[in-house]
N, C-alpha and C positions, 0 to 999 in steps of 0.2 A: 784434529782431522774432521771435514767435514763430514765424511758420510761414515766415521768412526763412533762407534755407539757401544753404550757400556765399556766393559776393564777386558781385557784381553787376555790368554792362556795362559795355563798354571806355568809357572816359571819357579824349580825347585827352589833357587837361592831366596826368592821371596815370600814364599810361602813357607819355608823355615823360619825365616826371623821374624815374620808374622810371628809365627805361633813360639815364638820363644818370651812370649810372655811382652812385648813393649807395650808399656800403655803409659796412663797419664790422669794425672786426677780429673782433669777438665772430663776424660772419655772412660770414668772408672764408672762399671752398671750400679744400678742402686744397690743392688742386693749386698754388693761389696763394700759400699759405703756403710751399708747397714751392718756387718758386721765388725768393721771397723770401730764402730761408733760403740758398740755390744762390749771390744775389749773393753774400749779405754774405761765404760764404763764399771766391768768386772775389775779391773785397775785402782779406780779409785775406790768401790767397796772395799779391794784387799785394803786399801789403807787408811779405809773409817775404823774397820775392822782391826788393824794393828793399833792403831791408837787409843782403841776402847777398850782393848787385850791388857793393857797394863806395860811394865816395862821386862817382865819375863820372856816374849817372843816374839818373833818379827817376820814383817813377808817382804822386808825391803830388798831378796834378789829379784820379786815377782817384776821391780821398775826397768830390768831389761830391756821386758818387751819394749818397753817408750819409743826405743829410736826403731826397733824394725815397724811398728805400728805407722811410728813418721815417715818412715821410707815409703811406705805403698803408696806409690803413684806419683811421690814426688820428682821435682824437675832437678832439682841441685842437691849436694852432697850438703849441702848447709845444712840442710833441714834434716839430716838425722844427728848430725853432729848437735846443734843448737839442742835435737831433744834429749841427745846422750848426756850433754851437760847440765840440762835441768834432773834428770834423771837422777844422776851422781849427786849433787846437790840435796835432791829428797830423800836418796839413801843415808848422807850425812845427819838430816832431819831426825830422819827414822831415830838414828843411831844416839842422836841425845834423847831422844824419847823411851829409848829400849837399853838403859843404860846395865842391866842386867844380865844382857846376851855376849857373851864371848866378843871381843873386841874381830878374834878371826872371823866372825861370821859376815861382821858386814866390812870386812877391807874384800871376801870373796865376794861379795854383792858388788861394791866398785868395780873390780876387776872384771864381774859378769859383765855390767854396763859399760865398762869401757871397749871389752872385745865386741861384745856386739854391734856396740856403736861403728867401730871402728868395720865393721862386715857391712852391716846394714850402707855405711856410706859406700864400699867398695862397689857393693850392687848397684846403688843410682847411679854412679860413671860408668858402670861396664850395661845397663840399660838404656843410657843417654847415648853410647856409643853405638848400641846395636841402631838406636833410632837411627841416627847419622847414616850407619849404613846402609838399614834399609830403603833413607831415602834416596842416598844414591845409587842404587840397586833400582827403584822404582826410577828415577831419571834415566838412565844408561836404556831401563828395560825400554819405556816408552819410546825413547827417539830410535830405538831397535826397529816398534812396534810402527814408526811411522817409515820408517825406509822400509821396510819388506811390505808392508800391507799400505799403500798410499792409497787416498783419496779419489773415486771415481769420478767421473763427470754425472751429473743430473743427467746429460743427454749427449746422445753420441746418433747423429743422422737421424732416422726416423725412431731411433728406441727413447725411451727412456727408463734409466736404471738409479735402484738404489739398493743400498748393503747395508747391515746390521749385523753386529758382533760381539757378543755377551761373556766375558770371561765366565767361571763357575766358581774360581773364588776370587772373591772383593778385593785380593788383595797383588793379584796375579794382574799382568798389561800383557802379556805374549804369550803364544801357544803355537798349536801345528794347525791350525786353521787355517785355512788361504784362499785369496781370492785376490782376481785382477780382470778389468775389462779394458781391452784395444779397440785402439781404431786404425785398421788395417785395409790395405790395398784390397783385400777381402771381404769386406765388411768389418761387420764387429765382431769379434773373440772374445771369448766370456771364457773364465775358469774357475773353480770354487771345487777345493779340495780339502782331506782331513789327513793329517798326517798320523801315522797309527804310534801311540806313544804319545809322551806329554817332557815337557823341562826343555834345556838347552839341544839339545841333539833334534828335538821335533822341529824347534826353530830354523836350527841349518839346514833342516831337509826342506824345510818350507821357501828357504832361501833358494836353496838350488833348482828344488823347481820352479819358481817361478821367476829365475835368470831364465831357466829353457824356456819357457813358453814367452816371456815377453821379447826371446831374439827369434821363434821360429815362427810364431803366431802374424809375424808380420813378413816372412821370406818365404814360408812352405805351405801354396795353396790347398794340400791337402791336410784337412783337420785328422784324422785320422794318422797322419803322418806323423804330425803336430805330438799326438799323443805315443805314438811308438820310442819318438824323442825323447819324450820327460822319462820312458819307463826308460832306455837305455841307458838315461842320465843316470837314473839310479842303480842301477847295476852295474855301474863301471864305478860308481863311486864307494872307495875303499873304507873309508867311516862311515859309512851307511849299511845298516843292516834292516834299516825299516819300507816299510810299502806306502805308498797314497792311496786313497780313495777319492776319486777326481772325477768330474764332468767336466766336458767342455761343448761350448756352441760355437757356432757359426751362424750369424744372421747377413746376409746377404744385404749390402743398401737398395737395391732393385729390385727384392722379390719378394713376395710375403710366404717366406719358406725360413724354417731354420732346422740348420743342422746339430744333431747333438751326437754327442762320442761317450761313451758312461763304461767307467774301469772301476766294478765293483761298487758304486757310489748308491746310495737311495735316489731311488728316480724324481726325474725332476716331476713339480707339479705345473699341470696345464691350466688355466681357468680361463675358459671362453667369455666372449663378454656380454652372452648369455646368464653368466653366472657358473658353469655346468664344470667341473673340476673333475681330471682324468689327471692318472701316472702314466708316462713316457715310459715304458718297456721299452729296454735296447734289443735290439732285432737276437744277439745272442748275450750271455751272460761271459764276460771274462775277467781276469782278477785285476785285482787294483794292479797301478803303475807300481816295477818292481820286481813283480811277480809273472811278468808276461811267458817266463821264460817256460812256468810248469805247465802252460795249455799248448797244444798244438792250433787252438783257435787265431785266428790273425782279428785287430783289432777294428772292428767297423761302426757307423754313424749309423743313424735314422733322420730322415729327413719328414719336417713335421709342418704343417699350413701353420701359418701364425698370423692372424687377420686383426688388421685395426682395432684397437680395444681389447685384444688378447693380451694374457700377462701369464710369462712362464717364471715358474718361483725353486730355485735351487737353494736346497738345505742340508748341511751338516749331521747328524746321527744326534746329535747335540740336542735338536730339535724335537725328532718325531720318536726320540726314546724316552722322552720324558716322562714320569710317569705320577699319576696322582696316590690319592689316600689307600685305594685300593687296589695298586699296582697296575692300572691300564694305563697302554701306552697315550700317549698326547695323539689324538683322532685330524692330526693334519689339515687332508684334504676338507674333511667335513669342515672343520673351523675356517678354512682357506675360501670356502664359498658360503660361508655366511657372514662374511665380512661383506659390509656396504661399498668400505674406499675401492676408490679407482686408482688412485694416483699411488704409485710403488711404493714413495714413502711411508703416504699414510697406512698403508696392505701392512707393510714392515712394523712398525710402529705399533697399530691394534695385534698384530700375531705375536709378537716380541712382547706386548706387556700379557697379551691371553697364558701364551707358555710359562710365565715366571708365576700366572695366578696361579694355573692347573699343577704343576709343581706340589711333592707332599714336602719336600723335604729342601727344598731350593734348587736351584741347580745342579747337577752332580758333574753336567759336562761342558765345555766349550758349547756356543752354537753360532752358528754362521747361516746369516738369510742374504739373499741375492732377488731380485726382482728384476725380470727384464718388461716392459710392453711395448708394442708398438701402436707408435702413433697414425694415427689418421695421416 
């Protein structure tokens, strides 16, 4: 996707089999190599060690380990099998050298090597498999990821916009993040919303809303309306038990005005192009989409100058909750007007790599940037 950036929201199936351990020697960290390396070395001591012993004792069950040591990491089932049988083999070794020890001692050392052999192999096809799955899981997630959240336009009349979208973990493509910009008989319609929740369910909500808004954003000249729509979407919808936190605008092709609408969301940020960076306070406070039902408030805009070289910046909680070494939030606005770029892109770009510096800990959440300016 063009204006798709970074890996997209935590998606439960995938960030299970993530962490169900798949990996690979190619991508095994050092430290594991290192210990790896530690057995086989303590391995072959045990067997300077037996052979210096005489033929009275033996540590030929110690050769088990062999095939689970070959397993870690490897790609084929060959490769513990191949070490199980060298293994069994050095057991035999052992066994004319320790001709002393109870013949039962080392047929249970084969047997040890053979069982484990035969586990150790079982796990690299039941890990090759998980890999399989997870890539189809990461395929199926992505082209999810580009039908709900499609690609905007660099420019839509006198705006120009761009979007940035950060999964939180490395491993996730889809989340409840959303975002969509029209070009309507109205102007342009901007959306960028967080679904409350994470996995497959944030998805379909994110889906659903933004079916409403891409059929009303272009039929119901009141933006305000617009948003009453997505909330009754969601409260007439019987598998949904979750809220949005959603802004939307309205920019106008003829005016240097725009409207915004904000249901519970962090306000947007303003930056003149002066430099001078202000929050958008909604005229009243009312709760995210979902929830309209527990205020007697009805849902209203603010209508704001947005002059040439102005750039209005919509963000996710994702964003300005970030927090560093010493638990201060990520300071937004300040970093949003000491940035030089003009151009949405690059605004996006320098604030998207700033937030992942200041970070103590990585990411902990989804985050979603929107840039709108108007041009000359």
């Amino acid at each position: 996707m063009g204006h798709f950036r970074g890996v997209g929201a935590p998606e439960e199936a995938v960030v299970e089999a993530a962490q169900a351990g798949v990996t690979s020697s190619a991508t095994m960290p050092r430290r594991s190599r290192r210990m790896l390396i530690a057995a086989y070395v303590l391995i072959v001591a045990a067997i300077v060690a037996d052979l210096l012993t005489g033929p009275h004792t033996t540590v030929s069950p110690i050769l088990a380990a062999v095939p689970v040591l070959a397993a870690a990491g490897a790609r084929s089932a060959r490769v513990p099998l191949v070490a199980g049988a060298l293994a069994a083999v050095g057991v035999g070794l052992l066994a004319l050298g320790n001709q002393d020890v109870s013949a039962a001692v080392h047929v249970e050392a084969v047997a040890a090597v053979a069982a484990v052999t035969l586990a150790s192999a079982a796990g690299v096809v039941l890990t090759k498999t998980r890999e399989q799955e997870l890539r189809q899981v990461r395929t199926v997630a992505e082209a999810a990821q580009r039908a709900l959240l499609r690609p905007v336009p660099d420019r839509i009349g006198r705006m120009r916009v761009a979007v940035r979208y950060l999964a939180a973990a490395a491993e996730a493509r889809i989340g409840g993040d959303l975002y969509e910009v029209l070009d309507t008989p109205y102007g342009t319609r901007v959306l960028l919303g967080d679904v409350q929740g994470k996995g497959l369910g944030a998805v379909e909500t994110a889906a659903d809303v933004l079916g409403v808004f891409r059929a009303d954003a272009r039929t119901e000249p009141d933006l305000a309306r617009v948003a009453e729509h997505l909330d009754s979407a969601l409260e007439q919808s019987r598998h949904n038990e979750r809220f949005v936190t959603a802004v939307l605008l309205a920019v106008p092709a003829a005016q240097n005005v725009v409207e915004i609408v904000n249901c519970g969301h962090p306000p947007p940020l303003l930056r003149r192009r002066s430099g001078a960076v202000s929050e958008i306070e909604p005229p009243s406070h009312v709760p995210p989409l979902g929830l309209q039902a527990l205020t007697p408030d009805a849902i209203g805009g603010k209508t704001v100058d947005l002059e040439p070289g102005d750039l209005l910046l919509l963000y996710t909680d994702g964003v300005s909750e970030t927090r560093d070494l010493q638990g201060r939030f990520y300071p937004l606005a300040a970093r949003l007007a000491a940035i030089g770029a003009r151009e949405p892109d690059a605004v996006l770009d320098e604030l998207l790599a700033d937030v992942v510096a200041y970070s103590a800990d990585g990411m902990t959440d989804d985050a979603a940037l929107l840039a709108v300016r108007r041009d000359a």
